[in-house]
N, C-alpha and C positions, 0 to 999 in steps of 0.2 A: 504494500500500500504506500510507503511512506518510507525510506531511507537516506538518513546521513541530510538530512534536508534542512538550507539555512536558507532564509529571507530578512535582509534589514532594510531598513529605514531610515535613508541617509545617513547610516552609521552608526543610528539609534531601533531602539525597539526590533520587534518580527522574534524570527526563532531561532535559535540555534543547533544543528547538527542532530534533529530529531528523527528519531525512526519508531514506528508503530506499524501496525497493522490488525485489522479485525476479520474474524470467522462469520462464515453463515451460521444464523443461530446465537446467535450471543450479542451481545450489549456492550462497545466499550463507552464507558464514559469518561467524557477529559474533561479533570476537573479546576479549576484556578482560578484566581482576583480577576478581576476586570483589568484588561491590561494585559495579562499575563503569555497571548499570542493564541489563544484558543480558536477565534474567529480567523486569523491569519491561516493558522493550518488548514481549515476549512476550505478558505477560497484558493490556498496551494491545492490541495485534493481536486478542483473542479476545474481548476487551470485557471483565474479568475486574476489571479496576480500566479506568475513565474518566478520559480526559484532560481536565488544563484548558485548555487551547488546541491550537491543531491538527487536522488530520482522518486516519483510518483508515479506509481500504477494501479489502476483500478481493474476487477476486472483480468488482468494480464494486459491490459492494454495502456498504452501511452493517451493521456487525456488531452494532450494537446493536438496530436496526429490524429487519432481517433474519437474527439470531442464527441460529436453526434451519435455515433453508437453505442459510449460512456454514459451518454447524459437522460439514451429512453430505457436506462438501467437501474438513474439512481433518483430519489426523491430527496429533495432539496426544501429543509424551510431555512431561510439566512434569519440571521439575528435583527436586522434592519429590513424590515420588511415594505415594499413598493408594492401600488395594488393602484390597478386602471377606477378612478374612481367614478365615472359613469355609468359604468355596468355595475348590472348587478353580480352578489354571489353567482347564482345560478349561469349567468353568461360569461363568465371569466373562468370558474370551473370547466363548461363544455369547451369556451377557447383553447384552454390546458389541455383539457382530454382530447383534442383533434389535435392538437401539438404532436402528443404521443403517439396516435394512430387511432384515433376514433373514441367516438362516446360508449359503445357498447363494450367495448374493451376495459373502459376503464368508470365503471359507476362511482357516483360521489355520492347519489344522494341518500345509502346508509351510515355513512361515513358522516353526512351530516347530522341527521336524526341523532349519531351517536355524542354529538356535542352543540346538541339543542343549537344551530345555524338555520336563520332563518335566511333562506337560498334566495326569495325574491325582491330583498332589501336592496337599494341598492352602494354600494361601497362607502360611498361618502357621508351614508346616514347611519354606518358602521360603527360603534365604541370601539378603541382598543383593542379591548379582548375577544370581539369577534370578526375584529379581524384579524387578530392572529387565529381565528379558526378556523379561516379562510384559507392561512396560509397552509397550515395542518392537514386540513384535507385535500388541497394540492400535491401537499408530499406524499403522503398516506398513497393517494388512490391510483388505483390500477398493479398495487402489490409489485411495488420497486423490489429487487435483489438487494440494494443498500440505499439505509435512510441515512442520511445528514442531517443532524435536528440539529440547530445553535439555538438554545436559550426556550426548546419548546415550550416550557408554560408558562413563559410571560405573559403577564396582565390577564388572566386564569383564575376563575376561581377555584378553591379546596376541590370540589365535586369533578366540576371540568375538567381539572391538573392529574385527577386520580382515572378521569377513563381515558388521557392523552397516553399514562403510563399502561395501562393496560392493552393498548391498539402497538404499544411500542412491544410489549411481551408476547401480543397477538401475532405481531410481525415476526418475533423472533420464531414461533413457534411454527412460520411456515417455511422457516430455513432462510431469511431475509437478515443478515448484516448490520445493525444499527451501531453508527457513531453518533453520539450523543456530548456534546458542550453543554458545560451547564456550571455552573459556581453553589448550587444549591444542594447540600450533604442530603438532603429527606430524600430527596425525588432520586438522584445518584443511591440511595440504598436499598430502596425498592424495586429498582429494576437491572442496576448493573451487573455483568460478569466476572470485568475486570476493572478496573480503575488507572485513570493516566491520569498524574500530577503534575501541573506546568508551571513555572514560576518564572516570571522576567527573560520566558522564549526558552526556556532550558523543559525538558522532562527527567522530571528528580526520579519516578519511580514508577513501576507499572504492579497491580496489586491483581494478583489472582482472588474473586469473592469479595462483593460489596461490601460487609460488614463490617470483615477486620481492617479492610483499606480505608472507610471512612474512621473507625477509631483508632487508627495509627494518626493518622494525618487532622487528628483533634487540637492537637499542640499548635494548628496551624489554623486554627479557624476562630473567626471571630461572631460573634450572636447579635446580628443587627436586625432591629424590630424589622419586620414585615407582616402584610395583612394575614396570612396565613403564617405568622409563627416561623417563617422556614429559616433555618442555620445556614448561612453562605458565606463563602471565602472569604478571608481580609487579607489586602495584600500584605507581600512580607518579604524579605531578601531569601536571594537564592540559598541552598544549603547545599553545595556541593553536585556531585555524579548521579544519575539514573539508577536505580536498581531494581530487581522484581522481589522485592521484600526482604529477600534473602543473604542481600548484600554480593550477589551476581549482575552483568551488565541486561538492561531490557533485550528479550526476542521480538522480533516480528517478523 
């Protein structure tokens, strides 16, 4: 997926020398402060910004050579979410689904029902948080091989944020991929496999089992209110080399 891979930022910010990779079936979640190059990695993955060293493949495929047949592979919700505000839900989904190869191929509208979207609003008469659920069932539909979620349940409520993780479990259960961004320890505990920690562009460590990788990585987390109580990242200085818990270099 991801090897030896640096991106900076006039010399500042981006990643450094990171490699990961994820399985069908499984859940990786990258976890870190805001800041910390999560989003970056993401748009290296889709080819969205190019790296200067390093290689990315998805797929077995090169993303930049083979973008197009990459891209009717993978569902995409970015963290920064743009949405054609004259249409509605409903005609911005079927725009999507003919993107792909048609509407019968790729149904939304249980995928909406499933996060109470109402499909003939239209965009711009949209709150926040429905449209981020807009973006969700964009990624979701037509059963991508791999999902790229950055920050999926923002501006979500409790209820909503709990069946976004269940369609992400749903996914994994049909052999589907999920990388997952996110800074929020709840939602990383309930649904990941393995855990990647990033800190100022570096990955400290890659954790086999949500559980003990969120309480290893306690020491590093700060408890700032939110509406839903959630526990997320605070940034913090690097600590050194990568490991998979064990004090071995990360696989991918």
């Amino acid at each position: 997926m991801m090897a030896d891979v640096t991106k900076r930022y006039r010399g500042r910010g981006g990643i450094e020398q990171v490699s990961l990779s994820v399985a069908g079936g499984e859940v990786l979640a990258f976890l870190g402060p805001n800041g910390a190059g999560k989003t970056t990695t993401i748009r290296l993955l889709l080819d969205l910004i190019r790296p200067e060293a390093g290689q990315v493949r998805l797929f077995g495929l090169d993303p930049r050579a083979d973008g197009t047949a990459v891209r009717r592979r993978v569902g995409y919700l970015p963290g920064e979410l743009s949405l054609y505000d004259r249409l509605t839900a409903r005609e911005l989904l079927t725009h999507f689904a003919h993107l792909r190869g048609g509407t019968a191929a790729h149904p939304f509208a249980g995928l909406a029902d499933r996060l109470d979207l109402e499909l003939d609003t239209p965009i711009h008469a949209l709150s926040k948080g429905n449209r981020q659920k807009v973006g969700l069932v964009q990624a979701f539909m037509g059963e991508p091989e791999l999902l790229i979620l950055d920050e999926p349940t923002t501006g979500l409520d409790p209820l909503v944020q709990q069946e976004v993780l269940d369609i992400v479990r749903g996914s994994t259960g049909r052999g589907a991929a999920v990388f997952l961004s996110s800074h929020v320890l709840s939602e990383v505990a309930r649904v990941a496999d393995r855990v990647g920690m990033i800190r100022a562009g570096r990955l400290l460590r890659l954790e086999r089992g949500a559980a003990p990788a969120v309480d290893d990585l306690s020491g590093a987390v700060g408890r700032q209110g939110t509406g839903s109580g959630a526990t997320t990242m605070a940034p913090a200085a690097p600590e050194g080399g990568a490991t998979d818990g064990d004090g071995t270099p990360p696989t991918s």
